[in-house]
N, C-alpha and C positions, 0 to 999 in steps of 0.2 A: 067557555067564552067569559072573559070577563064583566063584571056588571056594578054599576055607577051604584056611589052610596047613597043612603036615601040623603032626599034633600036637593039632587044634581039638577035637577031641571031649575029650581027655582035659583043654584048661584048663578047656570047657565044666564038665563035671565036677568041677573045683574051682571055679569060681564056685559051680555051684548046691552046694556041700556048703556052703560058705560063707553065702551065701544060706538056708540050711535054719536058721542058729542065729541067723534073723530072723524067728520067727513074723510072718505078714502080707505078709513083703514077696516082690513076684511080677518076676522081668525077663522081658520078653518083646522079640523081635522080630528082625530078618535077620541078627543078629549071631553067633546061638548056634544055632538046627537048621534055617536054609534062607531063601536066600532069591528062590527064586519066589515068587509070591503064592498061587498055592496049602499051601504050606511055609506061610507064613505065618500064611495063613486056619486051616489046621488045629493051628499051634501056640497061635494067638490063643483056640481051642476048647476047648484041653485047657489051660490056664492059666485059663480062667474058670472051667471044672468045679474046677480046685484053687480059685478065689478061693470060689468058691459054698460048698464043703466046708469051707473056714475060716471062712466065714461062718455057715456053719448051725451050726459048733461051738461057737461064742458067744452067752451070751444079749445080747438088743437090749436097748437104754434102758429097754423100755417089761417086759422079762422074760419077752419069747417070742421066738422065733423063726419064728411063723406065717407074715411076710412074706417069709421068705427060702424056704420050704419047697418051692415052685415051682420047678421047672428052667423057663429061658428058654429059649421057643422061638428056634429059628437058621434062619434061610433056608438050602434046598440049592441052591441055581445052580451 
């Protein structure tokens, strides 16, 4: 399995600080915390609960936010 040079966590880290003064915008994927596919799976999880979160915090076109109010189910395998 491949494995991150030293030093990965901390550019990690300045990406997403970076990343952060981009309301909306989300990176995800085997580059930044893992890449098994479990790593993946679970970071894919927790980057949609952020996308969800940002989502619920704006109102929609229509002036609610009803349709986002649901968490999506996730299969567990």
């Amino acid at each position: 399995m491949p494995q991150y040079r030293l030093g990965h966590l901390e550019r990690v880290a300045e990406i997403e600080e970076r990343v952060s003064q981009h309301p909306g915008m989300f990176l995800i994927g085997c580059a930044y915390r893992g890449v098994g596919i479990s790593d993946c799976i679970h970071e894919g999880e927790l980057v949609a609960d952020r996308v969800m979160e940002y989502l619920n915090s704006r109102p929609s076109e229509s002036g609610t936010r009803e349709h986002l109010d649901q968490k999506t189910p996730r299969n567990k395998y």
